[in-house]
N, CA, C and O atoms as a DFTB+ gen file, in Angstrom:
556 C
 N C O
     1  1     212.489     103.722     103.797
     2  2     211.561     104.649     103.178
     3  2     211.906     106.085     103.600
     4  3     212.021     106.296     104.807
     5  1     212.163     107.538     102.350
     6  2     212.313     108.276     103.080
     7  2     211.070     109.283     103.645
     8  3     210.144     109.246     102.834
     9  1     210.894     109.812     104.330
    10  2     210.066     110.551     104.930
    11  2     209.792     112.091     104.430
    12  3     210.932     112.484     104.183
    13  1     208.991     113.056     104.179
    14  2     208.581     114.012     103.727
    15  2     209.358     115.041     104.359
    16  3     209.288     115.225     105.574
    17  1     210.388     115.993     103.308
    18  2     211.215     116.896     104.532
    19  2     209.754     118.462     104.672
    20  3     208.541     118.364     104.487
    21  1     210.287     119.267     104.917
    22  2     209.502     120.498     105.371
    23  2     210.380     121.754     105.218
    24  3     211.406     121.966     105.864
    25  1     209.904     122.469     104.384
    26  2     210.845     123.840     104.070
    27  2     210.140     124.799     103.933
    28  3     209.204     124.786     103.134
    29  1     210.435     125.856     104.693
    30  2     209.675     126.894     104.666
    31  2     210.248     128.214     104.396
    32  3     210.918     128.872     105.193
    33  1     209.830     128.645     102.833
    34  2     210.609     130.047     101.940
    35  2     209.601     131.072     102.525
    36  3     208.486     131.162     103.040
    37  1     210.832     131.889     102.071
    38  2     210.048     133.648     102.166
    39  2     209.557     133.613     100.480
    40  3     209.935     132.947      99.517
    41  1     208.656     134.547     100.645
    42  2     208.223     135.438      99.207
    43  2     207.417     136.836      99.307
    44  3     206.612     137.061     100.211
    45  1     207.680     137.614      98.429
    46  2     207.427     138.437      98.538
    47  2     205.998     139.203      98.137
    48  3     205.616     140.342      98.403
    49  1     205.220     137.881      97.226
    50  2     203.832     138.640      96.753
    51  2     203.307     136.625      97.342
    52  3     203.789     135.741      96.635
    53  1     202.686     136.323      98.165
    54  2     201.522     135.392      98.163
    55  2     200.725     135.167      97.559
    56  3     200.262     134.038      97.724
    57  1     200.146     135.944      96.633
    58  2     199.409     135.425      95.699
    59  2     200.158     135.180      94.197
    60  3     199.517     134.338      93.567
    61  1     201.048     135.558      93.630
    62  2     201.968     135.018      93.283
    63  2     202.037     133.935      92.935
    64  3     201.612     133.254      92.001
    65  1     203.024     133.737      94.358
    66  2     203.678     132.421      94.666
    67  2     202.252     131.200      94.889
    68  3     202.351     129.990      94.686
    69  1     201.202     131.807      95.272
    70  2     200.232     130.491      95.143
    71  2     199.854     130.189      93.253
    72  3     199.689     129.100      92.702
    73  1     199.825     131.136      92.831
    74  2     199.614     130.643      91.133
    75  2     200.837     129.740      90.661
    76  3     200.704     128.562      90.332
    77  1     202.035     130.427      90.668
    78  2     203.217     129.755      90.306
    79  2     203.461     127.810      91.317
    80  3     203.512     126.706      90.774
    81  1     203.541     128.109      92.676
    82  2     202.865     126.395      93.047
    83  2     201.673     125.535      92.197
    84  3     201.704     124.412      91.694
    85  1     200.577     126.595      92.266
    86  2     199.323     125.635      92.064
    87  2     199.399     125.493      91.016
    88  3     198.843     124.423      90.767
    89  1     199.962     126.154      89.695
    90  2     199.350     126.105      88.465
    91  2     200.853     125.764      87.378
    92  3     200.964     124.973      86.441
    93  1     201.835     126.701      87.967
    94  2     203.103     125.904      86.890
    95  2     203.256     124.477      87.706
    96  3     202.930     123.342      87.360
    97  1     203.810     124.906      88.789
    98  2     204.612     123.416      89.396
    99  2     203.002     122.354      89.517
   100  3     203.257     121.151      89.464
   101  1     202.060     122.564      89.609
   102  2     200.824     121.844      90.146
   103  2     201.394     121.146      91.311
   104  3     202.005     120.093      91.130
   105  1     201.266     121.582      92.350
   106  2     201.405     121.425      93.791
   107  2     199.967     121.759      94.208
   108  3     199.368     122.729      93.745
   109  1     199.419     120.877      95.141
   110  2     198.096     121.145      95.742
   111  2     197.746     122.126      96.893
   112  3     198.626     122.020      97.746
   113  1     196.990     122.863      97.185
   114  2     197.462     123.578      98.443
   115  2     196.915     122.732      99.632
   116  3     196.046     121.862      99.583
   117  1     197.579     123.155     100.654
   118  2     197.085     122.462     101.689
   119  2     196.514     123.620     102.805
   120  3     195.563     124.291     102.402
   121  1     197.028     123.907     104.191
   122  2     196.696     124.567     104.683
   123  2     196.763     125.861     104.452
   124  3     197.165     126.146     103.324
   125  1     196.358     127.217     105.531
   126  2     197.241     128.928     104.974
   127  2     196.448     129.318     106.116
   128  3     195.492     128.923     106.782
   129  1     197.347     130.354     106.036
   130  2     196.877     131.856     106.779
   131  2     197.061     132.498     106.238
   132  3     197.335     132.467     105.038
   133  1     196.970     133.365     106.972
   134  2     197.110     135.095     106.163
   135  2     198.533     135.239     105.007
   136  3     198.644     135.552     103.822
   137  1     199.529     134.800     106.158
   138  2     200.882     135.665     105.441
   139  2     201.393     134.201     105.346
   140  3     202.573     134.166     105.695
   141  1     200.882     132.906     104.972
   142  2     201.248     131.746     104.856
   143  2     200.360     130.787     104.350
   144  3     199.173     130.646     104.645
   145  1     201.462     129.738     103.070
   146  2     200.307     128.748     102.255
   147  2     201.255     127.662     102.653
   148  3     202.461     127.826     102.837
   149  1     200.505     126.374     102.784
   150  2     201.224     124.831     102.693
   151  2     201.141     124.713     101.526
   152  3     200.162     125.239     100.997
   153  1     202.046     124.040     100.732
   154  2     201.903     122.762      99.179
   155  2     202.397     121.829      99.411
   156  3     203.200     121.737     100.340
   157  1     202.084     120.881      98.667
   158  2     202.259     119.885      98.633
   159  2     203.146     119.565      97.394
   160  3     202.708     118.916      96.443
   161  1     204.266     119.995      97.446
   162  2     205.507     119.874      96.726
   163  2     206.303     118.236      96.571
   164  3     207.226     117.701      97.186
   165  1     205.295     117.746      95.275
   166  2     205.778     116.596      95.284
   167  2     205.942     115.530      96.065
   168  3     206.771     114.645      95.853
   169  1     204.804     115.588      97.426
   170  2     204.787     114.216      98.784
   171  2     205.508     115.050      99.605
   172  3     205.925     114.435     100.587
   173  1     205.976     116.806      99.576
   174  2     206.711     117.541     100.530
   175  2     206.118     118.304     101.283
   176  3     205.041     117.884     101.706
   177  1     206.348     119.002     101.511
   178  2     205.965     120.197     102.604
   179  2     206.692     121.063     102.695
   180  3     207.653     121.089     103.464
   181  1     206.168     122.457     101.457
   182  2     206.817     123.305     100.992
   183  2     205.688     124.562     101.622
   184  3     204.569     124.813     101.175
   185  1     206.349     125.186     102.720
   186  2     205.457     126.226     103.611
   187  2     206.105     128.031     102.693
   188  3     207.239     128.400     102.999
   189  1     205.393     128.798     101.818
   190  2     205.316     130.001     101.472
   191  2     205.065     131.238     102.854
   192  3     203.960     131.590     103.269
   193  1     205.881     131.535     103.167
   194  2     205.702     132.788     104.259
   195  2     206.137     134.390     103.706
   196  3     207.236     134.869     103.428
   197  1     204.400     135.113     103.678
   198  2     205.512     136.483     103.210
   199  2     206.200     137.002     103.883
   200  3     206.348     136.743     105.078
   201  1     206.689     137.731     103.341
   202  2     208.109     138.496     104.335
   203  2     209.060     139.649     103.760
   204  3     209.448     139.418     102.615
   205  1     209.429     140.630     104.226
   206  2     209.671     142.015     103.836
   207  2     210.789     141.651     103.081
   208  3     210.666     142.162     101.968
   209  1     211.770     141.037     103.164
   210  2     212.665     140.859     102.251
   211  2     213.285     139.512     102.040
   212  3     213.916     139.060     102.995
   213  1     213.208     138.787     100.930
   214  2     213.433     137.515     100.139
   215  2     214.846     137.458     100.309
   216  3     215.542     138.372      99.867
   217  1     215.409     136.356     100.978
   218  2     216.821     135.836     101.218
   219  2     217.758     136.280      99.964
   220  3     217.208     136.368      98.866
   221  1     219.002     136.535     100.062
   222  2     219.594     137.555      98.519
   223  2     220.326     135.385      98.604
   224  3     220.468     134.484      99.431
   225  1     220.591     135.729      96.725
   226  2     221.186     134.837      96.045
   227  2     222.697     134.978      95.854
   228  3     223.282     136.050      95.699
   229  1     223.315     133.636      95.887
   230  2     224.592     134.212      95.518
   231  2     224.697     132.602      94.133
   232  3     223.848     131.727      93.964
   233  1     225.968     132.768      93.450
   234  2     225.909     131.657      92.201
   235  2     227.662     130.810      92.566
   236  3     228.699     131.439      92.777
   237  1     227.526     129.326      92.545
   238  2     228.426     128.785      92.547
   239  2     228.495     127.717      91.395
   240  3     227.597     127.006      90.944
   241  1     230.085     127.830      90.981
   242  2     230.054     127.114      89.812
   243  2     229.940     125.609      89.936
   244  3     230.640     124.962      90.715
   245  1     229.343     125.262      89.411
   246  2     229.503     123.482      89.088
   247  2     229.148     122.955      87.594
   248  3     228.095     122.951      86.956
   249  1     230.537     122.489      87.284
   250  2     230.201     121.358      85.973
   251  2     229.547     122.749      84.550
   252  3     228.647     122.716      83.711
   253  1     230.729     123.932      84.997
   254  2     229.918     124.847      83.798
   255  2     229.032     125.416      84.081
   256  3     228.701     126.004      83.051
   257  1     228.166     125.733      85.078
   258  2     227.377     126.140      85.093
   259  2     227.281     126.913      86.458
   260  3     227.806     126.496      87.490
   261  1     226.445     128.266      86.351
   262  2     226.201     129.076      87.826
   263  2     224.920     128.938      88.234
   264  3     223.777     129.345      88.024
   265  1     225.745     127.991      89.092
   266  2     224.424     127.324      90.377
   267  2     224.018     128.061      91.088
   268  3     224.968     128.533      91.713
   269  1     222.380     128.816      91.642
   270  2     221.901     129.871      92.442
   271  2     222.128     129.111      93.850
   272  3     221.883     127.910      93.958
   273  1     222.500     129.711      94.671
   274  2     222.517     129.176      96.530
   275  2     221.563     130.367      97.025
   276  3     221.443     131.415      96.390
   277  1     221.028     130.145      97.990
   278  2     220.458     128.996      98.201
   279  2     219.503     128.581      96.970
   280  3     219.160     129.321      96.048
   281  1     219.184     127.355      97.145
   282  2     218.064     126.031      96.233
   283  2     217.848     125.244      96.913
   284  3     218.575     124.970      97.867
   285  1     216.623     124.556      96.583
   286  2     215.833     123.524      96.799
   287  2     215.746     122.744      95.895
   288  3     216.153     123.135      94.801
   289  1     215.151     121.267      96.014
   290  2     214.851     120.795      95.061
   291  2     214.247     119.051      94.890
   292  3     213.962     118.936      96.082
   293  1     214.021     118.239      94.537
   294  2     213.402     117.202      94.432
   295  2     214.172     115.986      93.332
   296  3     214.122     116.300      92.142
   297  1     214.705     114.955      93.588
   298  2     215.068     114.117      93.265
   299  2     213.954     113.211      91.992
   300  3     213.000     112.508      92.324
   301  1     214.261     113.392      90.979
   302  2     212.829     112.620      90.297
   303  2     213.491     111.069      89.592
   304  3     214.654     110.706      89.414
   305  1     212.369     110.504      89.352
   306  2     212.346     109.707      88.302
   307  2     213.324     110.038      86.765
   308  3     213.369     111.256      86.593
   309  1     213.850     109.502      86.000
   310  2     213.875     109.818      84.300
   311  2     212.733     110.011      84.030
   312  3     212.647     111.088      83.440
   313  1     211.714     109.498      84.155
   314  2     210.383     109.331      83.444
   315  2     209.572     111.008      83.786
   316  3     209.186     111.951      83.096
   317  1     209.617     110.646      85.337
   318  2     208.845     112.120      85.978
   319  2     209.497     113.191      85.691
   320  3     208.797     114.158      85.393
   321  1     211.165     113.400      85.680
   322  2     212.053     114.363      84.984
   323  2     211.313     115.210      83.887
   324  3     210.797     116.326      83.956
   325  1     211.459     114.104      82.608
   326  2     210.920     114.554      81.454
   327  2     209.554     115.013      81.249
   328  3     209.273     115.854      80.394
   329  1     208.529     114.362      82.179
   330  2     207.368     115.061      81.798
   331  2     207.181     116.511      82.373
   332  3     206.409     117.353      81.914
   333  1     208.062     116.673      83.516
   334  2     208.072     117.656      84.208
   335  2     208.731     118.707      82.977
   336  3     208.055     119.603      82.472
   337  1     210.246     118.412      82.575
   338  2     210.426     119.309      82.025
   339  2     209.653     119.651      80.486
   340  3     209.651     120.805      80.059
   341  1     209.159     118.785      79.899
   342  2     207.417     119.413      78.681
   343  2     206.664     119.474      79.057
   344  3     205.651     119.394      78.362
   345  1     206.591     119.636      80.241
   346  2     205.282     120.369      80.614
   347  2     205.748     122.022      81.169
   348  3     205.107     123.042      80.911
   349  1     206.828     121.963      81.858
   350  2     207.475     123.544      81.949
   351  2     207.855     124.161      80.727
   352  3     207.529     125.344      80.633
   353  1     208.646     123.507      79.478
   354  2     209.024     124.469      78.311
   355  2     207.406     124.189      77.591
   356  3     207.253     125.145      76.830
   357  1     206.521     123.553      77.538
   358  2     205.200     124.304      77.112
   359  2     204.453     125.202      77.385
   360  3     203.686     125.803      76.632
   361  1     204.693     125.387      78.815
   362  2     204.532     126.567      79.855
   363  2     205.366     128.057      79.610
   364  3     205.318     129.104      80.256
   365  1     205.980     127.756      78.650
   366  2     207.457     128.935      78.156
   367  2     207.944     129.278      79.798
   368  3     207.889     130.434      80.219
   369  1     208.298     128.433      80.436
   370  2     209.027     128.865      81.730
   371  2     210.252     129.222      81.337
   372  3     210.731     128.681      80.340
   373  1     210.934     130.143      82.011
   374  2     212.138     130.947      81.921
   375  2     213.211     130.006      83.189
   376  3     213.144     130.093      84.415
   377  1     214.077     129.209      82.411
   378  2     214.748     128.510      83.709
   379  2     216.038     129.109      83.853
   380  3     216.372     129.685      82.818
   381  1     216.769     129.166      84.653
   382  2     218.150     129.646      85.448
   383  2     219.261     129.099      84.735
   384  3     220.153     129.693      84.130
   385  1     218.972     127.258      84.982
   386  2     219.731     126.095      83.578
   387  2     218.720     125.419      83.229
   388  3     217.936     124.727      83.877
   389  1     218.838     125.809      81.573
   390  2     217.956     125.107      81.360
   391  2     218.365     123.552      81.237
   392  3     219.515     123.258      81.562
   393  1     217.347     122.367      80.711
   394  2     217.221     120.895      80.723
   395  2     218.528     120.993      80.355
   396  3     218.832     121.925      79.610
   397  1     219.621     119.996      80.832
   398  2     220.940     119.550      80.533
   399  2     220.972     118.028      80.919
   400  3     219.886     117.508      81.176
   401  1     222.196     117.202      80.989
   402  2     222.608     116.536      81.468
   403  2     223.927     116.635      82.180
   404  3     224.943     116.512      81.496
   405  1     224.044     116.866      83.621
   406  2     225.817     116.806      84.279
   407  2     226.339     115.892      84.396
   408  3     225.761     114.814      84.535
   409  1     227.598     116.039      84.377
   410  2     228.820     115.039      84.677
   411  2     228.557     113.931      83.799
   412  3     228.242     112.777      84.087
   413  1     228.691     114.330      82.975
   414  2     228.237     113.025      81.792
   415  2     229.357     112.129      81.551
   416  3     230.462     112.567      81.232
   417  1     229.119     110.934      81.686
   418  2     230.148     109.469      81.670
   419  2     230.950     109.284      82.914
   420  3     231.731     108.356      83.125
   421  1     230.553     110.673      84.033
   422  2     230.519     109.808      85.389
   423  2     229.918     109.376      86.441
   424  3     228.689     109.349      86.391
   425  1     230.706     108.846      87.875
   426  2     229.708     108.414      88.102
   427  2     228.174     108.859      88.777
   428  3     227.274     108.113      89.164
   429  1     228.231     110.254      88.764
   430  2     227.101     111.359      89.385
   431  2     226.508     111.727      88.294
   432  3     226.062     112.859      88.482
   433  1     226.180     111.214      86.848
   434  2     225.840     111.996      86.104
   435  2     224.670     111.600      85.993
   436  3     224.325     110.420      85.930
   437  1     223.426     113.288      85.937
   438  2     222.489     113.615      86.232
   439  2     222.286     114.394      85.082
   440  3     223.234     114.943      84.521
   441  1     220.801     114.515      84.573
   442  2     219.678     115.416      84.182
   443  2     219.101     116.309      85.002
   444  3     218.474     115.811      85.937
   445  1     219.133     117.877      84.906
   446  2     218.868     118.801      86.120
   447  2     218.538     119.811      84.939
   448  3     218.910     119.892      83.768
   449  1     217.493     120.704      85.925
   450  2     217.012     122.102      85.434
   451  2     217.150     122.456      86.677
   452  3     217.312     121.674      87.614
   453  1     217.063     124.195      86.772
   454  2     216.916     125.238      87.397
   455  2     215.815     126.102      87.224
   456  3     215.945     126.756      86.189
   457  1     214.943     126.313      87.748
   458  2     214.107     127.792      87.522
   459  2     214.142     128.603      88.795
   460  3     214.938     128.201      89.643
   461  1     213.305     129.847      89.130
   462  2     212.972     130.113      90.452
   463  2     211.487     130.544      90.044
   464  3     210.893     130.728      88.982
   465  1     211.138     130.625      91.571
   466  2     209.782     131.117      92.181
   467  2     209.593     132.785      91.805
   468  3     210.466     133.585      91.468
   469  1     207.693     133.065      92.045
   470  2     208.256     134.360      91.064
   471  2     208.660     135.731      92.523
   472  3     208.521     136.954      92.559
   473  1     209.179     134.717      93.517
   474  2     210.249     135.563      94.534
   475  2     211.719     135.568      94.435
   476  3     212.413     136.182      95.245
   477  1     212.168     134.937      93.518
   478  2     213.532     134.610      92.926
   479  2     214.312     133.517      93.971
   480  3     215.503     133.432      94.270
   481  1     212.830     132.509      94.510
   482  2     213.648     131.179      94.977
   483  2     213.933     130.361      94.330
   484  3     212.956     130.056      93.647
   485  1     215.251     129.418      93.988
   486  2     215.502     128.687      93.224
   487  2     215.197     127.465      93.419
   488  3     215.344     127.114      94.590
   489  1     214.666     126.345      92.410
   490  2     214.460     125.190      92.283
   491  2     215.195     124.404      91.736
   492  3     215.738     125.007      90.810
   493  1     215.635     123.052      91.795
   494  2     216.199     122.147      91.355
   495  2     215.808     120.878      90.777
   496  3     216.101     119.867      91.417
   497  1     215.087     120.737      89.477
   498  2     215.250     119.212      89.821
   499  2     216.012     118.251      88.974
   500  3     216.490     118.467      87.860
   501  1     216.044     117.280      89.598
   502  2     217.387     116.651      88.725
   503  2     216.827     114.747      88.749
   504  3     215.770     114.444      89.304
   505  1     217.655     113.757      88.124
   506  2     216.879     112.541      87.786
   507  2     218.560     112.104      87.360
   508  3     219.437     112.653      86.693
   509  1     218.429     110.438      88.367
   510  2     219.911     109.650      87.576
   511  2     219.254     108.445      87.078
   512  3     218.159     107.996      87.419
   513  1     220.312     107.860      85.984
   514  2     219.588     107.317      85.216
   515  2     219.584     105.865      86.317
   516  3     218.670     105.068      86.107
   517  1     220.410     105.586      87.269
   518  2     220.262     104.408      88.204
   519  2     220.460     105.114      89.834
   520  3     221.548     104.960      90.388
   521  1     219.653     105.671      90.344
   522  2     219.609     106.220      91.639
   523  2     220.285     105.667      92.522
   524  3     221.198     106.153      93.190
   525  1     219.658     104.165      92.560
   526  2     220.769     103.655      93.488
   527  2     222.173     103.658      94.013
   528  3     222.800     103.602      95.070
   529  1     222.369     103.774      92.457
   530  2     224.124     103.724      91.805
   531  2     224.604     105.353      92.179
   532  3     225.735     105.599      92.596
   533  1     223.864     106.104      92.023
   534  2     224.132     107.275      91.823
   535  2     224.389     108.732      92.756
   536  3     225.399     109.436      92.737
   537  1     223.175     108.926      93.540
   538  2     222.729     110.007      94.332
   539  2     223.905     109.946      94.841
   540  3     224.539     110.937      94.476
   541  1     224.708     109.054      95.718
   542  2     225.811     109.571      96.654
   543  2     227.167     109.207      95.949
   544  3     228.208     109.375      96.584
   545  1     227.206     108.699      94.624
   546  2     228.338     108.294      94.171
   547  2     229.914     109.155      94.417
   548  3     229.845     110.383      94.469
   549  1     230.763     108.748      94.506
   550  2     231.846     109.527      94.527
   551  2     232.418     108.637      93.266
   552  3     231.880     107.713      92.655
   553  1     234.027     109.408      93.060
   554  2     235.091     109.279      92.227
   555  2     235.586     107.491      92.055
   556  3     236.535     107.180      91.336
């Protein structure tokens, strides 16, 4: 069973970043302070800390596409994938990549979007169609 990891971003407006958790992603809040919110990022523990300046981005290519570094992100279902992603393009969310499928006909090939936070942290989520088979597959 895996266990709940814990990540804790900078952002730059807190109230913000609590609308964009609570209300696009629907993440629950959990604890806070002042210059800090818990969510509940999908069974995670995704800690918001403000902070004078938001980690800078850089983009690496993969499979066609410019991947934001740093990212985060969450492993889903096919099923949870898709509702996730109609419920974000009903939302008119602005994503980084939008809904695709990578590496298609091998053996890593995945369904993934990109968006970021409205601190310009990037998200990931992605869904294989046999996990088992998949998440660590090589060549």
């Amino acid at each position: 069973m895996l266990t709940p990891f814990h990540l804790a971003i900078g952002v730059h407006d807190l109230e913000a970043a609590e609308r964009f958790y609570r209300e696009v992603m629907g993440c629950p809040v959990g604890r806070r302070g002042q210059d800090w919110i818990d969510f509940n990022f999908m069974g995670h523990q995704v800690v918001c800390h403000k902070v004078a300046n938001v980690a800078q981005s850089f983009e690496n290519p993969v499979d066609g596409d410019a991947v934001p570094i740093p990212h985060f992100g969450v492993v889903l279902t096919q099923s949870a994938f898709a509702t996730l992603r109609d419920r974000l393009l009903a939302q008119g969310v602005e994503f980084v990549i939008e809904p695709t499928t990578r590496f298609l006909g091998e053996p890593g090939e995945q369904s993934i979007m990109f968006l970021r936070d409205p601190s310009g942290n990037a998200i990931e989520f992605k869904a294989f169609k046999d996990i088992e088979l998949s998440l660590f597959a090589t060549d």
